[in-house]
N, C-alpha and C positions, 0 to 999 in steps of 0.2 A: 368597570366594577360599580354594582348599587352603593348607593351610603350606607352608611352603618350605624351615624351617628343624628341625632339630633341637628347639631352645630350643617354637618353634611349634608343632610337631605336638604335644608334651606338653601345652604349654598349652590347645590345643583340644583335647584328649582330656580334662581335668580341669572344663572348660568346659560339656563336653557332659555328660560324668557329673553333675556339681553341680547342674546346671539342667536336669535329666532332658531335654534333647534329644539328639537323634538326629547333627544335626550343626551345628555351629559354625562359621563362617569365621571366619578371624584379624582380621577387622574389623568383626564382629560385636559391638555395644556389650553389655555386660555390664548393664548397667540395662536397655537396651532389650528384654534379652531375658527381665526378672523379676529379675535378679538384686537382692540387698538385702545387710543389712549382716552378721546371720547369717551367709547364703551366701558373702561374703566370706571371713568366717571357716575356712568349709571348703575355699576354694579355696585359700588362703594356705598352711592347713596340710598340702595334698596338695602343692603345690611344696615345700616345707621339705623333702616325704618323699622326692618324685622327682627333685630338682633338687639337692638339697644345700645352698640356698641361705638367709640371712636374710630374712626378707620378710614384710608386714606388710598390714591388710586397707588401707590408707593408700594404698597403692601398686596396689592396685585401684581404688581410685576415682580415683586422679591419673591412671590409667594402662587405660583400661576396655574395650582390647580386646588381644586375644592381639598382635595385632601390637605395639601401644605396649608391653606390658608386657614381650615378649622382651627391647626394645629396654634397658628400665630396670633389668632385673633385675642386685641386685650379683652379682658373680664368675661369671656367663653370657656375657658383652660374646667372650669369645674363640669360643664354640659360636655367638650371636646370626646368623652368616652362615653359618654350614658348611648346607650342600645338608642336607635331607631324606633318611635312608635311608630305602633300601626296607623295603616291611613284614617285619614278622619279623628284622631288624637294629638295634641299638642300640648307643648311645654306652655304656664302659665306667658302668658302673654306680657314681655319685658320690653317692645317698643313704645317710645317717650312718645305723648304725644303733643301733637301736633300743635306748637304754639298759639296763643290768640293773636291775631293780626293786632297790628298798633289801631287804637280808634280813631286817631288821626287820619288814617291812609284810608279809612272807610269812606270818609267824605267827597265830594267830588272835585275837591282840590286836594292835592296832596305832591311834596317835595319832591325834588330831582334826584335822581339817581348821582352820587358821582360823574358816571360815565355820560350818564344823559347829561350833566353840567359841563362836560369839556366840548361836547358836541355842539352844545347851543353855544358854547363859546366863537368856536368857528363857524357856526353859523351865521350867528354877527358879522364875523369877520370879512363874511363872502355868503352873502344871501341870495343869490341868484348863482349859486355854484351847485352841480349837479354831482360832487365830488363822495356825498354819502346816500346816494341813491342807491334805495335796495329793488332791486328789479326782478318778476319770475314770468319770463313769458314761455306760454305753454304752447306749442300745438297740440287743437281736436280734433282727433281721426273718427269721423264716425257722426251722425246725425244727433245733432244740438240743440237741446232741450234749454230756450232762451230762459220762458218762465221760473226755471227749475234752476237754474243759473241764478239767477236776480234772486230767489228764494235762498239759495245758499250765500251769496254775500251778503243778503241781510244777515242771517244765522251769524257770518264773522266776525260783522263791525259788533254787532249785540254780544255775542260770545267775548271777545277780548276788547277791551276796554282802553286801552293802549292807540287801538287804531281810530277813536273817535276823543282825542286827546287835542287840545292847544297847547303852547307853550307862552312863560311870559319872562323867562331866564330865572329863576327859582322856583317855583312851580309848574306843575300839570294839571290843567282844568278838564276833565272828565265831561262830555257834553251824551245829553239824552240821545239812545239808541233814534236810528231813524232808517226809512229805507234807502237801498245803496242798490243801483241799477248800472248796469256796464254797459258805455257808449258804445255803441254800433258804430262801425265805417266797413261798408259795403265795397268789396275791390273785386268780386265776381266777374262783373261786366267787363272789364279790362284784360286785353291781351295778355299771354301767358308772361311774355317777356317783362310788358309796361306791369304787371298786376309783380312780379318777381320784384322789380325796382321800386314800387310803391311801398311795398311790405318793407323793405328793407330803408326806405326813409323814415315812414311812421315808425316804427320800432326807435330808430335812433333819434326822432323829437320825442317819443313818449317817453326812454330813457333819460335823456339829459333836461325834460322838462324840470326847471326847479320847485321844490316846497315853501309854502308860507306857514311857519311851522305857529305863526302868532293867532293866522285865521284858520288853520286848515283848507282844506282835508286833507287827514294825512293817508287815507287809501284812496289811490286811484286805479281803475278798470277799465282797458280799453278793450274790443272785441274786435278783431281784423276779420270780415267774413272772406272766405274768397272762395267758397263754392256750398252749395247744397250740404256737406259730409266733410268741408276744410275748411277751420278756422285756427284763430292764434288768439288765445287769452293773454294782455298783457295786464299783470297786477304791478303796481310800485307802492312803493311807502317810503318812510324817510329812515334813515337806520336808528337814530333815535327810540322808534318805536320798533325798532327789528332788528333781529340778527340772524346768521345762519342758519340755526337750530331753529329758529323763528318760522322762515320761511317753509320748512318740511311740514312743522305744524299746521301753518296756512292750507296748505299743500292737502292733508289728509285732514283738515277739517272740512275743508271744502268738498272733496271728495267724497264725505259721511252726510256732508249739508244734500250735496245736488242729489247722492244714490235715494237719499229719505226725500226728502222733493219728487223725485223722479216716482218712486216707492206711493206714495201721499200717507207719509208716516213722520212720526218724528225721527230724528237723528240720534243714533248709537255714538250719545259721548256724554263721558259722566260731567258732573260741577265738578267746575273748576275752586279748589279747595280756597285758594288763596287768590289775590292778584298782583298785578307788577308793583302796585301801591306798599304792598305789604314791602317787598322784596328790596324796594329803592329805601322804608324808613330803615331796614336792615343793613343795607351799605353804610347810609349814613353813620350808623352807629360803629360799627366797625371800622370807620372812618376817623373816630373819633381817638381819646385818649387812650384805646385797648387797642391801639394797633400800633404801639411800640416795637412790642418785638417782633412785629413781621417787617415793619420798615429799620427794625436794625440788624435783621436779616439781609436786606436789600441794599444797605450802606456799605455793610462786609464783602457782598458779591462783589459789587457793582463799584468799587472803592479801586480808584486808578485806572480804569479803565477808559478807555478813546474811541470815538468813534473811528468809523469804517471811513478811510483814504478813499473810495471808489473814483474810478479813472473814469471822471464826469467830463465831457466834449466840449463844455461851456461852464463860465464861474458861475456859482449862482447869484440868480437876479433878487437885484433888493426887497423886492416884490413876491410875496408867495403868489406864485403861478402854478395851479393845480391840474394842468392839461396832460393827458396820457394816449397812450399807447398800449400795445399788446402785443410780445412775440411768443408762440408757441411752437410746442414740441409734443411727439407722439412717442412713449414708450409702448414697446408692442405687449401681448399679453403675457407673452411665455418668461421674458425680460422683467415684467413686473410680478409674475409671478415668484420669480428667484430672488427680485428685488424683498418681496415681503416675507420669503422664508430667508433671506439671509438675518431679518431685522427677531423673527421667531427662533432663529438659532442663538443669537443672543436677550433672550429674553427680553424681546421689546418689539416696536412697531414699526412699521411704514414711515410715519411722521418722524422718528428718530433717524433713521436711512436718509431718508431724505434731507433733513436737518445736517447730518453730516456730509451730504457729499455739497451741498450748498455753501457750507460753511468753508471745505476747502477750495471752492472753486473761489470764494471769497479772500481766500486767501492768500491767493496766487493772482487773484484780479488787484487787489490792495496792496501787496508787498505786507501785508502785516500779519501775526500771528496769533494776535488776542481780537478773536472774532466777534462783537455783538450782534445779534441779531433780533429781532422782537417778535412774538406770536401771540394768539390768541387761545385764552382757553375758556370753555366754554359757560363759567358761572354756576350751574346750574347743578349744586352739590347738594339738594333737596329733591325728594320725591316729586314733589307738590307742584314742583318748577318747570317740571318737565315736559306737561300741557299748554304752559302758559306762551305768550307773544311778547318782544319786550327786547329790552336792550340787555342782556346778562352779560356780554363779553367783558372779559379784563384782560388788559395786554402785560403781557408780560417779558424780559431781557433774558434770553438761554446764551449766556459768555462761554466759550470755548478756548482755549488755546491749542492752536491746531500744529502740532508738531509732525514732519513729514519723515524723520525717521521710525514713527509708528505704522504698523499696518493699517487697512480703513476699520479690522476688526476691533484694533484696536482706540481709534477713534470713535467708532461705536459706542464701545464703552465708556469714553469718556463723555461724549455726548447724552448717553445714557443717564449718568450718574449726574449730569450738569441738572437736566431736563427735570427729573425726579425732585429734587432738591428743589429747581424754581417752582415746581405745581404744588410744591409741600406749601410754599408761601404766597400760590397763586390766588388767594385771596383778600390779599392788602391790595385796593384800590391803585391800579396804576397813576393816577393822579397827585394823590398821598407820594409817592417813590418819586415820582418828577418834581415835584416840591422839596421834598427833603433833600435829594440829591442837587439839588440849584441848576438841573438841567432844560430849561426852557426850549435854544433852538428858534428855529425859524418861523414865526407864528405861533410859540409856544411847542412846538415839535421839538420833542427831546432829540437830541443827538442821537443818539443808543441807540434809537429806532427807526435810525433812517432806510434800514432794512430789514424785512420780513416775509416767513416764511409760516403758507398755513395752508394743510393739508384740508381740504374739503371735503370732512365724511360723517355728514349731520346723515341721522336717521330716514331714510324714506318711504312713503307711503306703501304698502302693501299690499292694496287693493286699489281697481281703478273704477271709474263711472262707470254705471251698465252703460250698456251702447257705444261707447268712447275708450279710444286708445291716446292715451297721451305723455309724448314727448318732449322735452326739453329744447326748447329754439335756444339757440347761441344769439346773443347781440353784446355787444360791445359797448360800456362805458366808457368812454374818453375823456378817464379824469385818473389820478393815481393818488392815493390816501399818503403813500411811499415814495424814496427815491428810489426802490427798487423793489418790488415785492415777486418773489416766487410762490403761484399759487395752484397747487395739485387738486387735482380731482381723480375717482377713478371711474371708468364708465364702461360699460362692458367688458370689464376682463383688461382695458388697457390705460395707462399712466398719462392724463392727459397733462401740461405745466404750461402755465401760463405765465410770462415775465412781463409786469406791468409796469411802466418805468413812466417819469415825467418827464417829458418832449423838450420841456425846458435847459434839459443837463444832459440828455443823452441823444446822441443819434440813432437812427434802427440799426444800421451796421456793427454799432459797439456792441449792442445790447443782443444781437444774433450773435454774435461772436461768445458771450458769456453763453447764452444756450448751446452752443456747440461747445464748450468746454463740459458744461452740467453735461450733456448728453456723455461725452466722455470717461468723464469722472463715474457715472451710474455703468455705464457699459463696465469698466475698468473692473470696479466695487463685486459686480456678481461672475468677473470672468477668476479675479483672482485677491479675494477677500483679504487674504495675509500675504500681500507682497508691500513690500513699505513703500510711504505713498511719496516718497521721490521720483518712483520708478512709475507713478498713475501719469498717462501722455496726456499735455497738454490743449492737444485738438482731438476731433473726433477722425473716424479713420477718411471720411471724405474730404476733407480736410487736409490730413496729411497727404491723401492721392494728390490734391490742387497743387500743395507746397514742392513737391517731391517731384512733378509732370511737368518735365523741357515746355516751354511753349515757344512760341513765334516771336521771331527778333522783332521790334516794332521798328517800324520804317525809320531812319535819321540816327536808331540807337547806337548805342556803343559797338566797337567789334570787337572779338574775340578774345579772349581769355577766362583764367580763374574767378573767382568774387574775389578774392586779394587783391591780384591785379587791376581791376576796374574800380575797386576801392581807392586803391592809393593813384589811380590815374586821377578819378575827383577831386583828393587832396593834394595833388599836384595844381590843377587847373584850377579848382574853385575851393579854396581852404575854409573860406566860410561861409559857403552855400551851408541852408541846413540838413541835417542830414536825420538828425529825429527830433520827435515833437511828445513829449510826455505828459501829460498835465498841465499843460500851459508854459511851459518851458523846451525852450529850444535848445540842443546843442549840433553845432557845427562840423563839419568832415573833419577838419582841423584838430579842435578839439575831442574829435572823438576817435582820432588817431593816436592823439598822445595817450590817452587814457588807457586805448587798448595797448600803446607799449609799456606804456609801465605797470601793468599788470602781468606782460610777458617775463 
């Protein structure tokens, strides 16, 4: 259905932009149509600009089609019914505008961001550690336009100002634009196999190369040729100056820099209104004595709560050891497609789904019921912000109590209602929350957060280089921010999870093992949404085939009988042999006989 109203027609115009379609009706659900919690984000903050109004991504989800949401929105209730003007006619124009940046931040020093002060904290701590490296290496399908290249990462480092930054642990020195040319390493002439294994060393030195974030640079460009028509752009920077949402922007500025390069025009991108200067003296301030009630928000949640038990292979070492790993898993497309209408069937997302089946596999991994977990959301509740490069993430604690006489539908919900509530306060400075809560942790690593969960669905570019097709090369970081991070993507139609855990606490085996439970738990979730999750199996079905399939006596074993039987033959002959191993604590055949009879 068209709008009817005023209030409507904006809202499906914000609609249809956000969710790159064409057209919208005012009763077109917002989940059904892709929409997620991100995209939320952007549409909130496009009403803020158009509307004048307060309003919150909360209110999208309570409220998930342009019709409902005219109806909710504060101080619109009087425009809610006014008739639709005609096109090219509008209502006096009620968007606030646009603050004047601090004139502090203008200058080419200018204060730290919060988040950027916890960063440089551990950076200190570990300055040769590659733990916050932001990394995008691309392959170029198609003939490579070097000049026109170097043309566009000048446009970058000039364009965002972030990436031609120093640090000196309270401020950021802004240094003069300069040209920025990507190292060449020629790997052509090298056999298909030697040129295969080359690629894949380079990658993993240009990865875990560290920053000197005092001298810079903080963009680095490497170019891997390996033919006429194949190459591998690898970009880094330090996250400091990058985040997610960061990277896309890189991503499709570059894309606009090399097409007008290529072109011999200038680039299709407006000034950038504001900069990260502005945005970091805005944290601070919010940082200050006005963020009482979000940090007694944060006390009420997060008040009694305990970190995550997880069943670590190893005690932790004195020593923060930042080394990782990576185990993945593939949801197929049709699976994650049920996956994201199950989350659209109860008014919510992907990121919620998953958040829940996470949290109860944590919870059967922990023995405990009061879940914390930490994620990221993405800052960036301004128009203006949206262009920009820059540190905007703030992390945030989604507590659940996972009760397993609920359905998962039911967990949903609850997970729903948790998540809403933390992103209403997702912006008190996680820093701020870690201080008042007296949760420090291991290197200043709050407890709360020794596990995280964060779905990967920043914007991406829409258009690609003339002449060039390019795709996303997978490389691996061997470092872990976490003691256990689940981190989703979605690529093609299919669910990719990656579980990035530190080497120091875990084995690969454990940590395969928690993926084949997650795979479980998700399979379980869209076979049968409202069975109560006692009844969700604890392995996946390949799994259960290995458990369940006789296999070959080993040479010298025991013979024949029940598991009873060869049970109590042990506690006959070796009483206190041990018999399991739980977290660093043994119990014995012995003992673990008695136990099972007095439980009989």
């Amino acid at each position: 259905m068209a709008p009817r109203t005023h209030v409507e027609r904006t809202l499906v115009g914000i609609l249809s932009e956000v969710l790159g379609r064409e057209r919208v009706g005012v009763h077109d659900d917002f989940f059904d149509l892709g929409g997620d919690s991100l995209l939320s984000v952007r549409v909130t903050s496009r009403i803020r600009a158009e509307l004048g109004v307060d309003v919150h991504p909360r209110d999208v989800f309570d409220h998930p089609t342009a019709a409902l949401l005219a109806r909710a929105l504060p101080d619109t209730r009087a425009l809610a019914d006014a008739p639709a003007l005609p096109d090219g006619q509008a209502l006096p124009d009620r968007r606030p505008a646009t603050p004047a940046p601090d004139t502090g931040a203008r200058a080419g020093r200018s204060r730290l961001s919060p988040g950027q002060q916890r960063l440089w904290y551990l950076y200190e701590l570990a300055p040769d550690s590659a733990e916050y490296n932001s990394v995008l290496p691309l392959r170029l399908h198609g003939r490579l336009d070097l000049g026109a290249l170097d043309t566009a990462l000048t446009m970058l480092a000039e364009r965002h100002e972030v990436l031609r930054a120093t640090f000196d642990g309270t401020h950021q020195h802004v240094h003069p634009p300069a040209p920025v040319t990507a190292r060449v390493t020629d790997l052509s002439a090298l056999a298909p196999d030697a040129r295969t294994r080359e690629l894949a060393r380079l990658l993993r030195v240009f990865t875990t190369e560290p920053f000197d974030l005092r001298h810079g640079p903080l963009l680095r460009i490497r170019l891997l040729r390996l033919g006429d028509d194949a190459h591998v752009l690898h970009l880094a920077t330090h996250h400091i100056a990058c985040d997610g949402w960061s990277m896309a922007v890189l991503l499709a500025d570059l894309t606009a820099g090399y097409t007008a390069a290529v072109q011999r025009r200038s680039p299709d991108l407006a000034q950038l209104p504001v900069r990260y200067a502005d945005f970091a003296e805005r944290q601070r301030r919010r940082a200050g004595p006005d963020a009482e009630a979000g940090l007694a928000y944060w006390r009420r949640r997060l008040a009694g709560a305990t970190p995550l038990d997880l069943p670590l292979d190893r005690p932790r070492p004195a020593a923060w050891d930042p080394a990782g790993r990576t185990e993945r898993l593939t949801v197929d497309a049709e699976s994650t497609r049920r996956l994201r209408a199950l989350g659209a069937g109860g008014d919510t997302t992907l990121f919620t789904v998953l958040t829940a089946a996470v949290q109860l596999v944590l919870a059967r991994s922990c023995a405990q019921d009061d879940v914390p977990v930490a994620t990221v959301v993405a800052g960036r509740d301004r128009v203006e912000y949206e262009g920009l490069v820059g540190f905007f993430v703030n992390t945030v604690v989604l507590r659940t109590r996972v009760d397993e006489a609920l359905s998962f539908t039911g967990l949903l919900a609850r997970v729903r209602a948790g998540a809403l509530a933390a992103f209403d306060h997702a912006d008190t400075p996680f820093e701020q929350v870690v201080a008042a809560l007296g949760q420090s942790g291991e290197r200043g690593r709050p407890a709360l957060s020794r596990v995280a969960v964060v779905l990967h669905n920043t914007p991406a570019a829409r258009t690609a280089p003339p002449g060039l097709r390019v795709t996303e090369e997978d490389v691996d970081v061997p470092a872990a921010q976490f003691d256990l991070a689940f981190e989703f993507r979605v690529r093609d139609g299919e669910l990719l999870a990656e579980l990035r855990y530190r080497t120091c606490l875990f084995d690969p085996e454990t940590v395969a093992g928690i993926g084949r439970r997650l795979r479980a738990v998700l399979d379980a979730a869209v076979a049968a949404p409202d069975v109560p999750l006692h009844r969700f199996p604890l392995t996946d079905a390949a799994q259960r085939r290995a458990l369940t399939t006789p296999g070959p006596r080993p040479a010298g074993g025991p013979g024949g009988g029940t598991v009873t039987e060869l049970f109590d033959a042990v506690v006959r002959r070796a009483p206190h042999a041990p018999a399991l191993r739980v977290r660093g604590r043994t119990t014995s055949y012995g003992e673990l006989d008695r136990r099972a009879r007095d439980l009989a």
